[in-house]
FILO-485164 format. One record per residue (C-alpha): chain; x, y, z. Coordinates in steps of 0.05 Angstrom, whole numbers. Layout:
<atoms>
<A; <X; Y; Z>>;
...
</atoms>
This chain:
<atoms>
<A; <-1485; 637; 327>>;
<A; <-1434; 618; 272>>;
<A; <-1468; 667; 232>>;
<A; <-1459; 726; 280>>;
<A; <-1383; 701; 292>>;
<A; <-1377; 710; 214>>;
<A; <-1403; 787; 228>>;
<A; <-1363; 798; 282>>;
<A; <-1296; 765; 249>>;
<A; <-1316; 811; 182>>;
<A; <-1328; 875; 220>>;
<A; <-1262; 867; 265>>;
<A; <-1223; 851; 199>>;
<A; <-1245; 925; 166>>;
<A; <-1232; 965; 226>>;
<A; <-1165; 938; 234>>;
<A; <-1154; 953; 156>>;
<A; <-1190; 1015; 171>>;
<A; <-1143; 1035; 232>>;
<A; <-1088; 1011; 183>>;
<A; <-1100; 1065; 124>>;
<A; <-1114; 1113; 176>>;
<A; <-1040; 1107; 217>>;
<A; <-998; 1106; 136>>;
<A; <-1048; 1178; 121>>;
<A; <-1024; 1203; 181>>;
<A; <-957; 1186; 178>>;
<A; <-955; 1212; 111>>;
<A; <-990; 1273; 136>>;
<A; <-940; 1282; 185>>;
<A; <-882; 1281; 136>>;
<A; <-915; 1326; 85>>;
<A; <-930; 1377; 144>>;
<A; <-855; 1372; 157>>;
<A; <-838; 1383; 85>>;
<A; <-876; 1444; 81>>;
<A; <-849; 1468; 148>>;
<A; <-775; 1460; 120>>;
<A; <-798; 1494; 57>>;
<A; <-827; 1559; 93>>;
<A; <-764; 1570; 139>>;
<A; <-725; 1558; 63>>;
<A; <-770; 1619; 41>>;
<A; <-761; 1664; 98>>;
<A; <-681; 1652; 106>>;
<A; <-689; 1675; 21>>;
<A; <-725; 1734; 37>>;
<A; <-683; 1764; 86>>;
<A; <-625; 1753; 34>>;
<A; <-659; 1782; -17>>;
<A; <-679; 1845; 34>>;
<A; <-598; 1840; 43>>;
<A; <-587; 1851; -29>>;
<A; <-549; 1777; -30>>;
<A; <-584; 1750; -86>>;
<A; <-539; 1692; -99>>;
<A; <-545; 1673; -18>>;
<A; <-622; 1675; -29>>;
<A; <-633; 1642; -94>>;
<A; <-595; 1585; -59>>;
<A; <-649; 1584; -1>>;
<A; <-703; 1590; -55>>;
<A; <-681; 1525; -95>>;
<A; <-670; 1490; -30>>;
<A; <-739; 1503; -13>>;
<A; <-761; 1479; -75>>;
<A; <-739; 1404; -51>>;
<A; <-794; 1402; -4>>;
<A; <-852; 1453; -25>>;
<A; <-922; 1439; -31>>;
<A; <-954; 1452; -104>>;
<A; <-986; 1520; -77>>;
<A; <-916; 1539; -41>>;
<A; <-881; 1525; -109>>;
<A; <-924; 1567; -150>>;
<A; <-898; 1627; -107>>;
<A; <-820; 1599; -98>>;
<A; <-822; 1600; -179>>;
<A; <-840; 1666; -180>>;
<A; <-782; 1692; -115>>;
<A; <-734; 1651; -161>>;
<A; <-752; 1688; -232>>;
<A; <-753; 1761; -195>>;
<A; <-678; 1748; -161>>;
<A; <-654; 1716; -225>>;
<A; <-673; 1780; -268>>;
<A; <-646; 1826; -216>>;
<A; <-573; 1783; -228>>;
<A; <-587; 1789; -308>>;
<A; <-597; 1719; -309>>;
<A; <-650; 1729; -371>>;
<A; <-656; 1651; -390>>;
<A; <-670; 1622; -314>>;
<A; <-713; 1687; -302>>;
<A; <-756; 1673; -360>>;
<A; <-761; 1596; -337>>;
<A; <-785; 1612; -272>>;
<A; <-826; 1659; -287>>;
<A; <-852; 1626; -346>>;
<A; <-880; 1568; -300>>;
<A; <-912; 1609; -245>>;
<A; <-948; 1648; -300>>;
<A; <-982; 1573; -322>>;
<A; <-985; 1552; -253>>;
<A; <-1013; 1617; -209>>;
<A; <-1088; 1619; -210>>;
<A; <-1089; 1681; -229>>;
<A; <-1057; 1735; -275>>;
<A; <-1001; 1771; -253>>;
<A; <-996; 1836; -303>>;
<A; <-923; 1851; -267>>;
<A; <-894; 1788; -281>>;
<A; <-930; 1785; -347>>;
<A; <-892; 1853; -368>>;
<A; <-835; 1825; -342>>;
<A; <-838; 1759; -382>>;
<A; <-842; 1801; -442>>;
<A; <-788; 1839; -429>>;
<A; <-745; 1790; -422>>;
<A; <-770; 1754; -487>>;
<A; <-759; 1809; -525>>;
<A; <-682; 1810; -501>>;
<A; <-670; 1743; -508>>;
<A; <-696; 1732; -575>>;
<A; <-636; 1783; -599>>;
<A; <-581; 1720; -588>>;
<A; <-617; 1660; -550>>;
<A; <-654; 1614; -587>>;
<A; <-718; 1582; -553>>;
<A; <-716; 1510; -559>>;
<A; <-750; 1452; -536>>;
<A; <-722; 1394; -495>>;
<A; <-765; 1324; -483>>;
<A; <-741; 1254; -473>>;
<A; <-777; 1187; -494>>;
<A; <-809; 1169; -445>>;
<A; <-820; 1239; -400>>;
<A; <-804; 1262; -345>>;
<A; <-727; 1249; -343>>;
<A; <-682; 1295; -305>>;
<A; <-634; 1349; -348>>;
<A; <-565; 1379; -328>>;
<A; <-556; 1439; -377>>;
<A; <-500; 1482; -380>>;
<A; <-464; 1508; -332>>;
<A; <-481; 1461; -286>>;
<A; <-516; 1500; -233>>;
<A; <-566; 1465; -188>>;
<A; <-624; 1514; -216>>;
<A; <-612; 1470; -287>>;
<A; <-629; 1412; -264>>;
<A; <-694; 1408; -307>>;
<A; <-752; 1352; -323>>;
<A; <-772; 1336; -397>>;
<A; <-800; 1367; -429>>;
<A; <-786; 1438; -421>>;
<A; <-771; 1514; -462>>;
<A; <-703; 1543; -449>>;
<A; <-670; 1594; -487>>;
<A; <-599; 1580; -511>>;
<A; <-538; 1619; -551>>;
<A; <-518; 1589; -614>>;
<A; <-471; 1538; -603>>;
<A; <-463; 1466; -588>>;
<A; <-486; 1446; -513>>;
<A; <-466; 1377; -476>>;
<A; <-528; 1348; -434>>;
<A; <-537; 1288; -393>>;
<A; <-605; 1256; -386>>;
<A; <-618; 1218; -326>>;
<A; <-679; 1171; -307>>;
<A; <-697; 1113; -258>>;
<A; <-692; 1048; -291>>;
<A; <-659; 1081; -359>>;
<A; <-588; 1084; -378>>;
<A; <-552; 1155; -363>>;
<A; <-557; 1188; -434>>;
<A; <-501; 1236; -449>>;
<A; <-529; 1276; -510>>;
<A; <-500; 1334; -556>>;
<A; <-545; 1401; -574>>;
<A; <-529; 1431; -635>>;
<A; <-570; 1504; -627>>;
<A; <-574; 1549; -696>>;
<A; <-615; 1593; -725>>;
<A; <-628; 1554; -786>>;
<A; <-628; 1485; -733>>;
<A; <-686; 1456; -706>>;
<A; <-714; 1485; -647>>;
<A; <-747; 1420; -609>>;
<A; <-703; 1367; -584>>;
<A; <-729; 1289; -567>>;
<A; <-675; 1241; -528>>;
<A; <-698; 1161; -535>>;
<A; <-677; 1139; -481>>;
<A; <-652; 1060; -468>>;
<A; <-684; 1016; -407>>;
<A; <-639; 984; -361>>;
<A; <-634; 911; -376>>;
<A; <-675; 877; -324>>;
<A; <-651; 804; -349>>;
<A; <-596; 763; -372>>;
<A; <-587; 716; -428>>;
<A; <-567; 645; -414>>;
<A; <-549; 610; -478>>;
<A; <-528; 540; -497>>;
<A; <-493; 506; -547>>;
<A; <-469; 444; -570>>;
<A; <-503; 377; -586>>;
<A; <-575; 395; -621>>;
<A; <-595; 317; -648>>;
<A; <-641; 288; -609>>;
<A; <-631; 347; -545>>;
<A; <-685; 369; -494>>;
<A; <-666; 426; -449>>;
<A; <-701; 435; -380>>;
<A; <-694; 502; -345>>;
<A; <-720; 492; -276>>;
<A; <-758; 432; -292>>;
<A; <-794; 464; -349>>;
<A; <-786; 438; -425>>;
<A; <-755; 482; -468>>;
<A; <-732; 454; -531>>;
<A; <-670; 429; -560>>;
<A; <-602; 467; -574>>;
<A; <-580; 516; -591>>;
<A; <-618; 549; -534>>;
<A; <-631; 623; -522>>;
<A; <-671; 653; -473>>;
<A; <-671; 719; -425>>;
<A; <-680; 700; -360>>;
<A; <-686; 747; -296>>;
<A; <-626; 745; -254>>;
<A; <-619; 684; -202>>;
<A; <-590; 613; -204>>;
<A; <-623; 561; -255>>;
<A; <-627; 488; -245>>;
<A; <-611; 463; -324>>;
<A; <-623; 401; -350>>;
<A; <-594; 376; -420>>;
<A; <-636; 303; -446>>;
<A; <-613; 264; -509>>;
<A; <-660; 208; -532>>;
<A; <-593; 161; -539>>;
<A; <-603; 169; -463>>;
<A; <-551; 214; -445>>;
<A; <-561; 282; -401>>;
<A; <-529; 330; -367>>;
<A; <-554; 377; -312>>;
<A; <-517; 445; -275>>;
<A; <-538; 498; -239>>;
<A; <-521; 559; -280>>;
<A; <-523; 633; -240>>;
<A; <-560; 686; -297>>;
<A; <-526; 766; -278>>;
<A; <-573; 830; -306>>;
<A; <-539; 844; -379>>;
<A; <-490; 794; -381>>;
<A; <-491; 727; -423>>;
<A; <-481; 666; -388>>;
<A; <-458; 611; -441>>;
<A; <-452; 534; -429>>;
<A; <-430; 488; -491>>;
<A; <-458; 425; -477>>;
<A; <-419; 369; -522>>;
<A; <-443; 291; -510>>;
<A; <-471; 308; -441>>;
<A; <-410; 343; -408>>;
<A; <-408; 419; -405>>;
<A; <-357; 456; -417>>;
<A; <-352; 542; -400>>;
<A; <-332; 577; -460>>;
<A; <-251; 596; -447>>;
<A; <-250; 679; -443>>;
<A; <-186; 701; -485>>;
<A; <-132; 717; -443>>;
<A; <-64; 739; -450>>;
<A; <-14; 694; -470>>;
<A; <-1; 633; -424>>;
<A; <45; 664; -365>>;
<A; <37; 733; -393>>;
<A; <-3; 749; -324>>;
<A; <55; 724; -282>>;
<A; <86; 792; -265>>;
<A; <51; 813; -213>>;
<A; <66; 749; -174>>;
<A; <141; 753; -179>>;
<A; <128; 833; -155>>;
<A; <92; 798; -90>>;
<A; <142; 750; -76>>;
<A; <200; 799; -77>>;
<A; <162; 850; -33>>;
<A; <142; 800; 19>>;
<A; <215; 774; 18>>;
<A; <236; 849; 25>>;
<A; <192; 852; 68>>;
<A; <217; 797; 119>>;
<A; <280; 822; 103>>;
<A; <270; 889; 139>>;
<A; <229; 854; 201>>;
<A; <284; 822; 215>>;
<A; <340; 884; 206>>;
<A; <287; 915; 259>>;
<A; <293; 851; 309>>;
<A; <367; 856; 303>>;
<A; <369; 938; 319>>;
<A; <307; 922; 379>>;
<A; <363; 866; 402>>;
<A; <414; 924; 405>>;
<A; <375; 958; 456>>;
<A; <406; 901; 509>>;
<A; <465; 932; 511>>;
<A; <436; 1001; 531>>;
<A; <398; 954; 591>>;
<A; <469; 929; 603>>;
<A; <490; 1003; 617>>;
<A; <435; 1022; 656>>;
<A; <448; 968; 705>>;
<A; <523; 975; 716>>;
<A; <504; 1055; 727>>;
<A; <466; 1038; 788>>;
<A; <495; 971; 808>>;
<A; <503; 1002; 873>>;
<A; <438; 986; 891>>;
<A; <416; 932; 925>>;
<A; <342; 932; 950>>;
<A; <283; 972; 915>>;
<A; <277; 1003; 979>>;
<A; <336; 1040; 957>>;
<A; <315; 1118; 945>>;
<A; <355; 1113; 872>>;
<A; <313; 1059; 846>>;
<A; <246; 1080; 840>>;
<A; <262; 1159; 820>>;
<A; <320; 1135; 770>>;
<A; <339; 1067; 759>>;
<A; <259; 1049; 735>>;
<A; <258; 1112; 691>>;
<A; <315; 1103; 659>>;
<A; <304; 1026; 658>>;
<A; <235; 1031; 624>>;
<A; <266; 1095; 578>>;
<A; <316; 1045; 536>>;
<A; <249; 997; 525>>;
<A; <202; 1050; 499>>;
<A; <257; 1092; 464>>;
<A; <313; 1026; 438>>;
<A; <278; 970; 432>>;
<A; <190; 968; 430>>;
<A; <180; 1016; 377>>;
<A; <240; 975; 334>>;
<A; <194; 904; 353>>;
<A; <133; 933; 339>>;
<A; <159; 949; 268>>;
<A; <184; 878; 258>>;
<A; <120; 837; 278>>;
<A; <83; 883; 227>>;
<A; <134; 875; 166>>;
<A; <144; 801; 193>>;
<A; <60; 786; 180>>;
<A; <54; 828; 113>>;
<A; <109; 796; 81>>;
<A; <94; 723; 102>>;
<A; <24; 743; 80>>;
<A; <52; 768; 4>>;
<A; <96; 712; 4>>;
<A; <41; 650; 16>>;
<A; <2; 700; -38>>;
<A; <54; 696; -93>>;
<A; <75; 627; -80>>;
<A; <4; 602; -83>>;
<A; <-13; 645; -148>>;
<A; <48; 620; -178>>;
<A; <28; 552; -161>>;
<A; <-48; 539; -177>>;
<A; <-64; 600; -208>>;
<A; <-87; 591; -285>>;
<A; <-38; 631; -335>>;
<A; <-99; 669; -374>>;
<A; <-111; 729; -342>>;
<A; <-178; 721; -361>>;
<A; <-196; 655; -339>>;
<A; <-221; 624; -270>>;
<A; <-172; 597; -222>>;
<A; <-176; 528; -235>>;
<A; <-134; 469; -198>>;
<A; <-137; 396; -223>>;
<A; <-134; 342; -191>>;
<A; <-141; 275; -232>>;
<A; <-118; 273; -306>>;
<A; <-170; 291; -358>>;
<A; <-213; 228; -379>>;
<A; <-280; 213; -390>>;
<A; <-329; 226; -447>>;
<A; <-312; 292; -478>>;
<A; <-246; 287; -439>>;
<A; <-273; 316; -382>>;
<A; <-228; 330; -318>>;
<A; <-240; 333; -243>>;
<A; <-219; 402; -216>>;
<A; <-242; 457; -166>>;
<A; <-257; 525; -183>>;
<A; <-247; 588; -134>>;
</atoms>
């Protein structure tokens, strides 16, 4: 019986992985189909440009399609491209297109073969054919002039005046690569980019102390300082352990490509100080704050004084009609209201309004500045630092928060 349960358990565990695989084919199915959908209405928009004679209009469709062709549908969308772009005397593209549906058709066209030719042969009189590739492959290319349709993947052929050409390589996980090419006709003619990864970690270094030091990164032994290691990006538990019996432990937050540095002197650490501008050198922009929240309250309360004005226009409206006596009088809903409500919306709201707004932005600049001025530290550079006992201790270490 527990045999047959051990059957049953295995056999229910592959059809589920079976349904599984079978629902991410078909969903990927499904968005393929829909690619190929989008890439076929592309096409046919292209063609009735082309039929239209607007070339431009269609080679646009054509490159749009491109996005979301099948291989067989991109064989032919090379070759619509090529045909339009030699219509336009666009000999360099022309050739490029055509150049790849000849490799990638199954079979030989002899029109497009001529026409390849053709265009060689007029090309060669003041293009250069060069060669473009990137270490490693496979890295997108923005040539000159910019047009979506040079957008390229290394490596590739292209035919270029003489001249000097800017370029920008681009590839997942590799730094952009802005690059120069220098095209003669006694120059080389094959060009290959190195391109530099993306750091992926960041080094956490130590200094300080080295007789008789231990360092611990997450629990792990290290080895003594100076310490140097490249560490993927997270937070680090760090331990520091002298055999006179002293230690010191932080937890230490390691960024992609930056350097975080802790000097570690008789087991108190201490963040290297960033240079900075000279001490109150930074100060300017919290006297600026200051004045423009005072400035501020200033004006809020010019607009309470000109929304306090408005009383006396209530003043007038009510010894206008201080005839009447009851709101059943026919005067006080058709003028006395109106006119009543008129001197609040037009003489005194819009004047209030103004004042609670200028009132909160320049309390708000003025708790700013005065707060800058007062804990802030001077370096520009530095972090905000606020003491709060005086410095003492081994190392002469101080008490303070950080924000």
């Amino acid at each position: 019986m527990n045999r047959t349960s051990r059957l049953f358990d295995v056999g229910r565990r592959i059809a589920s992985l079976v349904v599984a695989v079978s629902i991410v084919l078909g969903l990927s199915g499904w968005a393929m189909a829909e690619d190929e959908e989008k890439a076929r209405k592309l096409n046919e928009s292209a063609i009735k440009a082309y039929k239209d004679q607007k070339f431009l209009e269609a080679i646009d469709f054509w490159l749009q399609a491109c996005e979301y062709a099948n291989v067989e549908q991109l064989i032919k969308l090379h070759k619509n491209l090529g045909l339009a772009l030699h219509k336009l005397e666009r000999e360099a593209e022309a050739w490029y297109h055509l150049t790849l549906f000849m490799k990638r058709a199954p079979g030989t066209d002899a029109g497009v073969a001529k026409t390849v030719q053709e265009l060689e042969e007029s090309l060669r009189k003041l293009h250069i054919k060069v060669r473009i590739d990137s270490q490693p492959t496979g890295a997108t290319v923005l040539l000159p002039p910019g047009d979506r349709m040079h957008t390229l993947k290394t490596p590739f052929a292209w035919w270029l005046p003489q001249g000097e050409y800017g370029l920008e390589l681009k590839l997942p996980d590799y730094k952009d690569s802005k690059q120069t090419l220098r095209v003669s006709v006694d120059g080389t003619d094959s060009f290959t980019f190195i391109l530099e990864p993306l750091p992926k970690t960041g080094l956490l270094k130590l200094v300080g102390k080295s007789e008789g030091s231990s360092v611990r990164v997450n629990g792990k032994v290290q080895g003594p300082i100076p310490y140097e290691a490249d560490l993927l990006p997270g937070k680090y538990k760090v331990e520091v352990h002298y055999a006179s019996g002293e230690s010191w432990s932080d937890e230490v937050e390691v960024k992609i490509g930056r350097t975080t540095e802790r000097k570690v002197v008789f087991g108190v650490a201490v963040k290297p100080i960033k240079p900075g501008r000279p001490s109150g050198g930074d100060s300017t922009w919290k006297w600026i704050t200051l004045g423009a929240g005072v400035a501020l309250v200033a004006s809020g309360g010019l607009f309470s004084s000109i929304a306090a004005g408005g009383i006396d226009e209530y003043d007038k409206v009510n010894q206008k009609y201080a005839g009447i006596k009851s709101a059943s009088d026919p005067q006080y809903l058709s003028a006395y209201i109106p006119e009543y409500n008129a001197v609040w919306g037009d003489h005194i709201e819009p004047y209030l309004n103004t004042s609670y707004v200028l009132y909160g932005l320049g309390g708000a600049a003025i708790v700013t500045s005065v707060s800058a001025l007062l804990f802030m530290d001077r370096s520009s550079d530095a972090d905000t630092t606020l003491g709060l006992v005086p410095i003492v201790g081994p190392g002469h270490a101080g008490a303070c928060i950080t924000f």
